[in-house]
C-alpha positions in Angstrom: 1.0 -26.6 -4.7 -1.4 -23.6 -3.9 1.2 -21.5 -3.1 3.3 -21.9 -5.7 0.3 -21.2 -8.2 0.2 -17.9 -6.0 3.5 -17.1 -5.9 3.9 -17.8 -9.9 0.2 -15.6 -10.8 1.5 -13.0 -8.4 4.7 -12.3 -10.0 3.7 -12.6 -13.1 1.2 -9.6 -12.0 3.9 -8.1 -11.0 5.4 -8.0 -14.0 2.6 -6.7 -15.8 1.1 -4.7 -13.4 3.7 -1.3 -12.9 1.6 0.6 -10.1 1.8 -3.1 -8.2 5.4 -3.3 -8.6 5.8 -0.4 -6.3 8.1 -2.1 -3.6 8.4 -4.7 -1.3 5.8 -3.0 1.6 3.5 -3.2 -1.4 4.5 -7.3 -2.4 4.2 -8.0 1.5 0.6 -6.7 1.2 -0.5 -8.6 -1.6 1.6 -11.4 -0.5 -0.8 -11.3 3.0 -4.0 -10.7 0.9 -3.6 -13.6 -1.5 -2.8 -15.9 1.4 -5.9 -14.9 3.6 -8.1 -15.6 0.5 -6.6 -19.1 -0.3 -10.1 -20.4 0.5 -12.0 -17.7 -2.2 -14.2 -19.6 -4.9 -12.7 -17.5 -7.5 -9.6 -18.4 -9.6 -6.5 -17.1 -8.2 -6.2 -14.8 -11.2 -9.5 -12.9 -9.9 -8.0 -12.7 -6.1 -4.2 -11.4 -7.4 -6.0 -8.8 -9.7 -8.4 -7.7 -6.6 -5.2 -7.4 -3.8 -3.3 -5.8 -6.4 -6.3 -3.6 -6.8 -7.1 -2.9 -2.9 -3.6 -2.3 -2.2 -2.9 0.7 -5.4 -6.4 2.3 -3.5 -4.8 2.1 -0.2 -2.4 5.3 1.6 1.1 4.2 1.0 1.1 4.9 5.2 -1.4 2.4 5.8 -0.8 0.1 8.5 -3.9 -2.5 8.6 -4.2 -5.5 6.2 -5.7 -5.5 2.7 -8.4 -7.9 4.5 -8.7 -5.2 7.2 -8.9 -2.7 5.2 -11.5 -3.4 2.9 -14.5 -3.7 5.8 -14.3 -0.3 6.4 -13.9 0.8 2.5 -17.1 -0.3 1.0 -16.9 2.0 -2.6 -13.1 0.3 -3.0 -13.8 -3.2 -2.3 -17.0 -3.1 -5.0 -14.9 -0.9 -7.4 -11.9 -3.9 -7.3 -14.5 -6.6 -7.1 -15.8 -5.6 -10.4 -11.9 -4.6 -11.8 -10.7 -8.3 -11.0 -14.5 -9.6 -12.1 -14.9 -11.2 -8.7 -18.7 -11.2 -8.1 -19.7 -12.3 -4.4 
């Protein structure tokens, strides 16, 4: 049932999100984010609109994970923390 509150919340971010809607190397991403933060104590709203935000920040040649990513990209992850209202 989690997954298909994801994969429903994630489309429709798609949808209304045009810098998200990039490609499918972009949905992969996202895809791989929201799944490795199934466990977040946030609604899933908050974790679509921070992966969607982590991955628009990220070089379109970038190989690691959102989840990856982020540890070594302090200034992003607080900047999309506070875009999708996700305090920690």
């Amino acid at each position: 049932m989690k997954y298909v509150a994801f994969a429903v919340l994630f489309l429709g971010a798609m949808i209304l999100n045009d810098k998200a809607y990039a490609g499918a190397d972009d949905t992969k991403w996202v895809t791989k984010c929201l799944q490795d933060n199934t466990d977040a104590k946030v609604s899933v709203d908050v974790v679509t609109k921070y992966c969607t935000c982590m991955n628009n920040k990220m070089d379109e040649n970038e190989t690691r994970s959102i989840n990856t990513w982020e540890k070594s990209h302090p200034k992003e992850q607080a900047a999309c923390d506070a875009e999708a209202g996700w305090t920690k």
